[in-house]
C-alpha positions as CSV (number, residue, x, y, z in Angstrom):
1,X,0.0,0.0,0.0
2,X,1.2,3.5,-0.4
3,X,2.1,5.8,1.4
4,X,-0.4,8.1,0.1
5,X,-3.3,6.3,1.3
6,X,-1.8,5.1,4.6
7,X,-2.1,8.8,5.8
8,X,-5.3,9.3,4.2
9,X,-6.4,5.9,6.4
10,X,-4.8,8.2,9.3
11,X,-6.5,11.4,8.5
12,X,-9.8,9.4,8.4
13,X,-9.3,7.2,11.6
14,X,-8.5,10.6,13.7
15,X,-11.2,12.8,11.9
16,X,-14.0,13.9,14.6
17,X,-13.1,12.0,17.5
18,X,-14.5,13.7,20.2
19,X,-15.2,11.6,23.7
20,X,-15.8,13.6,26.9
21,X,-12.9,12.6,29.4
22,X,-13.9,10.5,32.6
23,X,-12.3,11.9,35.7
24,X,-12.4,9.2,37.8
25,X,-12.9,9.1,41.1
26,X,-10.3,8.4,43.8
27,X,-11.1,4.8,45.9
28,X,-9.7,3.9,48.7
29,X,-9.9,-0.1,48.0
30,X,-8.1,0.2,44.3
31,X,-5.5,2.2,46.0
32,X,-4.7,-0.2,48.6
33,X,-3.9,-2.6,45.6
34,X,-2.3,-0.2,43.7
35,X,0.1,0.6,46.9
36,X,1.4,-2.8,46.6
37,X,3.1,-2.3,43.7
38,X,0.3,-3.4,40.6
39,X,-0.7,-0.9,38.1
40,X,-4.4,-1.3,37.3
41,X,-5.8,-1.8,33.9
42,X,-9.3,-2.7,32.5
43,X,-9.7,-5.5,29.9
44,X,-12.7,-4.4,28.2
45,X,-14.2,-2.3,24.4
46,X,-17.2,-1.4,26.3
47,X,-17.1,2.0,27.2
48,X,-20.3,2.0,29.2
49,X,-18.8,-1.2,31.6
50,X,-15.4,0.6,31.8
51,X,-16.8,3.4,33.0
52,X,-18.7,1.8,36.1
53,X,-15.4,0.5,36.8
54,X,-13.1,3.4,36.4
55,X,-11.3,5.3,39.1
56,X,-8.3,7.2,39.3
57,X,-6.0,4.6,40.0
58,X,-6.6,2.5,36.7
59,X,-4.2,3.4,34.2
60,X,-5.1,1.4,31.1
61,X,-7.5,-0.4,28.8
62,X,-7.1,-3.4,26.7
63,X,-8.6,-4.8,23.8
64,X,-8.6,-7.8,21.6
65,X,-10.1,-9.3,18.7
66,X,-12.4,-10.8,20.4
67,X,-13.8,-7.6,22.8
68,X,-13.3,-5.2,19.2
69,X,-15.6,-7.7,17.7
70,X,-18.1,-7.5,20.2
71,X,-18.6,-3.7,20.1
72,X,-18.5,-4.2,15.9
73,X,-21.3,-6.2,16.3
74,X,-23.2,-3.5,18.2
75,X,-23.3,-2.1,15.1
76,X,-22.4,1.3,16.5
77,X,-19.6,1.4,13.7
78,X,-22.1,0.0,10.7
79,X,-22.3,3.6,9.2
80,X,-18.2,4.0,10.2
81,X,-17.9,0.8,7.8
82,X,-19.6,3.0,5.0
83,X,-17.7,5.8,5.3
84,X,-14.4,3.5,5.7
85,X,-15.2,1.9,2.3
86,X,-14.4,5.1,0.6
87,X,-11.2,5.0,1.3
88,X,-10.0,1.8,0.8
89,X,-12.5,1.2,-2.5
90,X,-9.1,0.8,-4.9
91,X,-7.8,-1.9,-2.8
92,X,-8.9,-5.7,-3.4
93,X,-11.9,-7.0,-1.3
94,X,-9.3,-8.9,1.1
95,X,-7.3,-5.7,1.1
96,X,-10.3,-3.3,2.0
97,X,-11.7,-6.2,5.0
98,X,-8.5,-5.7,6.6
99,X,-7.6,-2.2,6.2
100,X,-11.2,-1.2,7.4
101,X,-10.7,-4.1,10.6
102,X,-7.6,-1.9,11.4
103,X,-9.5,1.4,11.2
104,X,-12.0,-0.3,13.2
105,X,-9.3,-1.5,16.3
106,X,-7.5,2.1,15.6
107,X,-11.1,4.5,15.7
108,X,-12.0,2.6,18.8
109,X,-8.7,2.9,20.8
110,X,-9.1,6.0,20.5
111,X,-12.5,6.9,21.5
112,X,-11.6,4.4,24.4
113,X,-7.8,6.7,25.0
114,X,-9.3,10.3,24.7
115,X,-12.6,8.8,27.1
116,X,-10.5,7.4,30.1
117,X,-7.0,9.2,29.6
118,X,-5.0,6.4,29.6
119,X,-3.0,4.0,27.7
120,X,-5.0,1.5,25.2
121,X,-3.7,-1.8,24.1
122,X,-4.8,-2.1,20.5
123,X,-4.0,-5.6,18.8
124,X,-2.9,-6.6,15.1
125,X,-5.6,-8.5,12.7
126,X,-4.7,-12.2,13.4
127,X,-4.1,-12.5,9.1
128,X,-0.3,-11.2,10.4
129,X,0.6,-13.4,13.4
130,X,2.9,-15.2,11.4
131,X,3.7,-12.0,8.5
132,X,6.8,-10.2,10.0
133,X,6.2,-7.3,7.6
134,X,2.6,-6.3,8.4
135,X,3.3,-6.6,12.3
136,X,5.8,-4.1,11.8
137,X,3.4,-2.0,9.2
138,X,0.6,-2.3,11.1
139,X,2.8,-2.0,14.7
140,X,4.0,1.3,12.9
141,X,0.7,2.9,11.8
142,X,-1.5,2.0,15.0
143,X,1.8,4.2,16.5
144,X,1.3,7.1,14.4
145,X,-1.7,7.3,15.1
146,X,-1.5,7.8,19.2
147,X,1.8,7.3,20.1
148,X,1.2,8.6,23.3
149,X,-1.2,6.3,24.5
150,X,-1.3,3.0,22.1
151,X,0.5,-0.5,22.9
152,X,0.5,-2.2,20.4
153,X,-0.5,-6.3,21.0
154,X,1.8,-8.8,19.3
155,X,0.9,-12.3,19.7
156,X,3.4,-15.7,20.4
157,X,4.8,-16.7,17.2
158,X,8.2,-17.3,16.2
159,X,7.5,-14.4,13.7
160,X,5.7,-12.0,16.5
161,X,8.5,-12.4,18.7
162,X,11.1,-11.4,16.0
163,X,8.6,-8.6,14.8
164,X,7.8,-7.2,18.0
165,X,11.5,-7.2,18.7
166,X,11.7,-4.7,15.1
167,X,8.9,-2.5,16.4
168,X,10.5,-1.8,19.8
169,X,13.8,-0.9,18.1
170,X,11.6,1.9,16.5
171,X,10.0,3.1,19.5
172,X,6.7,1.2,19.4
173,X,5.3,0.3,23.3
174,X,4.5,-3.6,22.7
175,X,2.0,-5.5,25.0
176,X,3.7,-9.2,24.1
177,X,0.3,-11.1,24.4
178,X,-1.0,-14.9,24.5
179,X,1.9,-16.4,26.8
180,X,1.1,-19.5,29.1
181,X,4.5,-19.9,31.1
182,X,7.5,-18.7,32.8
183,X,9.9,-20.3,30.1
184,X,7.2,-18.5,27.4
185,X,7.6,-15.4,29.0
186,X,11.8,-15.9,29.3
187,X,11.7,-16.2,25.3
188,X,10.3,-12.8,25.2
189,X,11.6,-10.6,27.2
190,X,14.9,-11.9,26.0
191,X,14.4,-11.5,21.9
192,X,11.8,-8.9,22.4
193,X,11.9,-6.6,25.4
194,X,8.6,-5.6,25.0
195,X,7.1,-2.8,27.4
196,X,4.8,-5.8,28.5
197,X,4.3,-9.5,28.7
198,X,1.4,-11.7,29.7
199,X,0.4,-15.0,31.7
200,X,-2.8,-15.8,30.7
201,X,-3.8,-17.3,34.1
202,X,-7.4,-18.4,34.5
203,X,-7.0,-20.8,31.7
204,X,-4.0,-22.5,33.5
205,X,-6.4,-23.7,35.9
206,X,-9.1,-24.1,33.6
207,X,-6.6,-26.3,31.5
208,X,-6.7,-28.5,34.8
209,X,-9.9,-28.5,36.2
210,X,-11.9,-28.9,32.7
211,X,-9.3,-31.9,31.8
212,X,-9.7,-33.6,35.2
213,X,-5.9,-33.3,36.0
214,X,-7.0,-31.6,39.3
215,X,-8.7,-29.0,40.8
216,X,-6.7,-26.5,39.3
217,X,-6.3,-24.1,42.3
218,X,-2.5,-22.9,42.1
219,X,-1.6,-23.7,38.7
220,X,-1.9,-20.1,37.0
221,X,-0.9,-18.6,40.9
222,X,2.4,-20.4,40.7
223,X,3.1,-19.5,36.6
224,X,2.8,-16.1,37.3
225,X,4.7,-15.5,40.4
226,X,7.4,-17.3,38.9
227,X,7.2,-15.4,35.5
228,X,7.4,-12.1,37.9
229,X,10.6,-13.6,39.5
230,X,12.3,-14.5,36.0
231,X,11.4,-11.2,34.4
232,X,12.0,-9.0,37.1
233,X,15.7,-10.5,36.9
234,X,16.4,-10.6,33.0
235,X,15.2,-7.1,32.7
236,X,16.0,-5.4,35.5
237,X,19.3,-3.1,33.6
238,X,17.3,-2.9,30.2
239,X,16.5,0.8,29.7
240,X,13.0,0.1,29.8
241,X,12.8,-3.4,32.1
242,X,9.7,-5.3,30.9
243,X,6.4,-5.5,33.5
244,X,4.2,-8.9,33.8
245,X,0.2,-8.8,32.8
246,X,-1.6,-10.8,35.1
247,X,-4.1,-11.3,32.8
248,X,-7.1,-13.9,32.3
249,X,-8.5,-13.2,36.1
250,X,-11.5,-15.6,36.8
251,X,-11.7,-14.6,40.0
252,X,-11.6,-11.7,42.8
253,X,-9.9,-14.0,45.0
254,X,-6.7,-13.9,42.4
255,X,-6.9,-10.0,42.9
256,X,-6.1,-11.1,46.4
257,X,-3.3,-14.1,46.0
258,X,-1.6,-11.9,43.6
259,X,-1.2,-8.5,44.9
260,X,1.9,-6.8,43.7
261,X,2.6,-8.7,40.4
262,X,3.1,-5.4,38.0
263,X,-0.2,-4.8,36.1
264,X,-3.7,-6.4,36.5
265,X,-5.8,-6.4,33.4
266,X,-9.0,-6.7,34.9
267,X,-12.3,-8.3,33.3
268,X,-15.0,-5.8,34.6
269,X,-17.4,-8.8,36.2
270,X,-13.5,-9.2,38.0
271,X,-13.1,-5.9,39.2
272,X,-16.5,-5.3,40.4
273,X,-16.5,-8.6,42.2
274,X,-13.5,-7.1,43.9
275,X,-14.9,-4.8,45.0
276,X,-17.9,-6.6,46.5
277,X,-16.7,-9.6,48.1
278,X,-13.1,-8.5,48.9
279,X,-11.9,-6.8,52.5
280,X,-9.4,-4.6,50.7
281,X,-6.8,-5.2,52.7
282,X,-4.1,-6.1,50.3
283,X,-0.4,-7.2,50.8
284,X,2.1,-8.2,48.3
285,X,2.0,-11.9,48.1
286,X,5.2,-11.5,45.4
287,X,6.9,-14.3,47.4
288,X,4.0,-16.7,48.5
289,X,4.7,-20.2,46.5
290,X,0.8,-21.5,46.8
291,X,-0.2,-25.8,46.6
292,X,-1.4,-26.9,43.4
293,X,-3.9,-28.3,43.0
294,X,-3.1,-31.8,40.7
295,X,-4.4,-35.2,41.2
296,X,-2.7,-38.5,39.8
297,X,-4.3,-37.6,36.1
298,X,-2.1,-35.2,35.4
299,X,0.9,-37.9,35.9
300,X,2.9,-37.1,32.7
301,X,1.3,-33.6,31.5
302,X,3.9,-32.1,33.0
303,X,2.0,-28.8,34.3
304,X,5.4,-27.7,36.1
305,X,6.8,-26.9,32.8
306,X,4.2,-23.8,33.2
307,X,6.3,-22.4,36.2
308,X,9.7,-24.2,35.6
309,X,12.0,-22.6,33.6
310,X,15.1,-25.1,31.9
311,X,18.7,-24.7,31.3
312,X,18.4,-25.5,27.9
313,X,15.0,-22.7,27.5
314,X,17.3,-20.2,29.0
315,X,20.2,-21.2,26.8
316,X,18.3,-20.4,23.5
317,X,16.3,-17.7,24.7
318,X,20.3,-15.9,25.4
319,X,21.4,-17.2,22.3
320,X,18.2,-15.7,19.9
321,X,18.5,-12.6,21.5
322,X,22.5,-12.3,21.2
323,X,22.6,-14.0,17.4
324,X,19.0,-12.9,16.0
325,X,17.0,-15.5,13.4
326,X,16.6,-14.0,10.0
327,X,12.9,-15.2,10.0
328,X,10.3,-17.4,12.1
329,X,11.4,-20.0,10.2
330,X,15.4,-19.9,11.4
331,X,13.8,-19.7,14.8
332,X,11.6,-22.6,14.9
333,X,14.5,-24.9,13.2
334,X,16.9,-23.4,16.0
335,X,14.1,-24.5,18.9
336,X,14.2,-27.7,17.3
337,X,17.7,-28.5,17.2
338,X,18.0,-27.2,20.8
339,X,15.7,-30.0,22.1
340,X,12.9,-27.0,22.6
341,X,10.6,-28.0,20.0
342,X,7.7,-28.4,22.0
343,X,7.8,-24.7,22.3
344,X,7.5,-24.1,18.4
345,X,5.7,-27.3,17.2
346,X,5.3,-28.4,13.5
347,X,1.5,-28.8,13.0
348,X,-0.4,-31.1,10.8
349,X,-3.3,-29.3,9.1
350,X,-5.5,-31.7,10.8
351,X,-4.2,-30.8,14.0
352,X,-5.0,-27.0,13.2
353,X,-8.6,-27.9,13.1
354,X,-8.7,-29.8,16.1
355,X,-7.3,-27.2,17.6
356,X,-9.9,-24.4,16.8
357,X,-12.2,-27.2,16.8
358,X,-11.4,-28.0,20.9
359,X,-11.6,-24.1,22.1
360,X,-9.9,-21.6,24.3
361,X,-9.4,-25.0,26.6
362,X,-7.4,-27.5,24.9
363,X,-8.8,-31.3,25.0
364,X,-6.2,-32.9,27.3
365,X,-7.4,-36.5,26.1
366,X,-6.6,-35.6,22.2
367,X,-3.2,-34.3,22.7
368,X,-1.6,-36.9,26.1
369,X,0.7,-38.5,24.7
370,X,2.3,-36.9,22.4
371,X,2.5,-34.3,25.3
372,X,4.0,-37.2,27.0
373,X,6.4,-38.2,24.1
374,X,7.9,-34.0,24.7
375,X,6.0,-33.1,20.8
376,X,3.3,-30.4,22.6
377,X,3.0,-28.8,25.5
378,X,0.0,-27.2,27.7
379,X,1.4,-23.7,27.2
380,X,2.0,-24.3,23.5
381,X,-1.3,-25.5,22.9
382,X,-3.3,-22.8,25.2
383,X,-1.3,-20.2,22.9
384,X,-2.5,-22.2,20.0
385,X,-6.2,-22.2,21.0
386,X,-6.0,-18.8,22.1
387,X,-5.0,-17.8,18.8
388,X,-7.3,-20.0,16.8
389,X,-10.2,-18.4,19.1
390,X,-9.0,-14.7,18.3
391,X,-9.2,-15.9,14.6
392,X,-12.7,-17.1,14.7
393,X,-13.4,-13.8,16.2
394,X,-11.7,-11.9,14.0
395,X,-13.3,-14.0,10.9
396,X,-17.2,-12.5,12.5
397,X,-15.9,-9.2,12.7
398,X,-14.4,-9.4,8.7
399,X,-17.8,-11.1,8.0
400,X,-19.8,-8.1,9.2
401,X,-17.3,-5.6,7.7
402,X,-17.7,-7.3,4.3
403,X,-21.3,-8.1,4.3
404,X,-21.8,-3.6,5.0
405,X,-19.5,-3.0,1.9
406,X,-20.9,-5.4,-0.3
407,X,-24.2,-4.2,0.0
């Protein structure tokens, strides 16, 4: 695409954006949390539910494919769509989808920025998870738009980390997003040192509870305080040192257990359950190591792999950072010959399907033994489903945007 119509995208996407700012209110519970050391974020599109929530400790917003899509299917932007067409009529129908999907991500973030007055993490179209050149394009324009106040979310691929690691080399803030583990986590604030990472931690234990491995209490607890540890020590003389998401709260009680990990990003149902059922008393808990909660089933999933972070993981994480791949493919042969290629799996086509086809929760029963046999790995295959979800989310949202133009 030119450059000529990239600014005339820009023009359009910042044209008459004008939100009335939310002052919010000081509270005495949110600062006790925020005292501890955890900066407060919202994960939610919906202005309306972010505004019940918002005080003047939160920071932040996030979004994702899957909260953009349900505001798009408000249809508050329908008319937006028409307008967006306009623009990007030249372009090929495939071409035009996407372009208008960024507009989309790009006009929200910032309604939700100039609304709320803080940062806004807006994420890439899932088409480039694995396209190193539109991560950086896209990573590039969302920036231009509101450098101020965008963060820009990469997801885990071999080709997002080494794109994301491009993009913060030219200034972008990155939100490093879709992580499962500690030894994830290691990988990328090593080859990226992004602004921010993520453990995704409710579907840890709902990885463990839905398969019947256990109970599940503890499991995304233990990832994330040890993920805090790790990152807190690899980062800690970068010029900027990278801050853990806690993100993926099911419950207030993890508002509790985790006080003083860097950021929350806080479903809204989360944060006001906080707020009702919690004393407010919070202390960091930064060095608690909580029980998990496994049962014989899980003999041979090897869930500490989600906390536990190996020589040989470290080894190549130092060693992609210090010599860098040329592409996602360099990286994923270099995981494999380092004995790390559970991390960056070769995928049948059929296994793709069952992968979207199983959900955000992997089916434990489908993938055992080759789990056993060192092929996959729980936090491989959440990233997996979580991307495969996003997709499906992001294929209603292109549905909708091409049904308005075509019309």
């Amino acid at each position: 695409m030119n450059t000529e119509l990239k600014n005339k995208i820009k023009e359009f996407v910042l044209a008459g954006v004008v939100e009335k700012p939310i002052a919010g209110e000081p509270d005495p519970f949110w600062k006790n949390l925020s005292d501890c050391g955890t900066e407060l974020w919202l994960d939610t599109g919906d202005m309306d539910e972010a505004e019940k929530n918002w005080t003047s400790e939160m920071t932040a917003l996030t979004t994702n494919n899957t909260l953009i899509n349900n505001e798009i299917q408000k249809g508050i932007y329908d008319d937006f769509i028409v307008e967006a067409k306009e623009i990007v009529k030249d372009l090929p129908l495939k071409e035009q989808i996407v372009e208008i999907a960024f507009i989309l991500n790009a006009r929200h973030g910032l309604r939700l920025a100039q609304r709320f007055g803080g940062m806004v993490s807006v994420e890439l179209h899932t088409d480039t998870a694995h396209d190193y050149d539109a991560i950086v394009d896209y990573g590039l324009r969302y920036h231009a738009i509101c450098p101020t106040q965008f963060i820009v979310k990469v997801p885990y691929t071999a080709t997002g980390l080494l794109g994301a690691r491009q993009l913060r080399k030219l200034g972008v803030k990155i939100n490093f997003t879709l992580e499962f583990s500690a030894r994830q986590n290691v990988m990328v604030a090593a080859v990226t040192k992004p602004n921010y990472l993520n453990v995704f931690l409710g579907r840890l234990g709902a990885y463990v509870s839905d398969n019947k491995l256990g109970d599940g209490s503890g499991v995304g607890e233990r990832a994330v305080l040890a993920t805090q540890k790790w990152i807190k020590t690899l980062t800690k003389d970068n010029e900027t040192p990278t801050q853990l998401i806690a993100a993926s709260l099911r419950g207030a009680h993890q508002l509790e257990c985790l006080a003083g990990v860097d950021v929350y990003t806080m479903p809204t149902k989360v944060a006001a359950a906080g707020k009702k059922e919690l004393s407010g008393n919070f202390t960091s808990k930064l060095n608690e190591v909580y029980p998990v909660g496994l049962d014989k089933n899980a003999k041979g999933a090897f869930v500490e792999k989600l906390w536990e972070v190996s020589d040989e993981a470290l080894k190549l994480a130092k060693d992609l950072d210090e010599n860098p791949p040329v592409d996602g493919s360099e990286l994923l042969r270099r995981a494999h010959e380092a004995g790390l290629g559970e991390m960056f799996p070769i995928l049948s086509e059929e296994d793709i399907i069952h992968i979207a086809d199983d959900g955000k929760i992997p089916l434990h029963e489908r993938w055992k033994e080759r789990i056993e046999m060192g092929e996959l790995a729980i936090d491989t295959l959440l990233n997996l489903a979580g991307l495969a979800s996003f997709m499906q989310d992001q294929a209603e949202l292109d549905a909708r945007i091409e049904r308005i133009i075509s019309e």
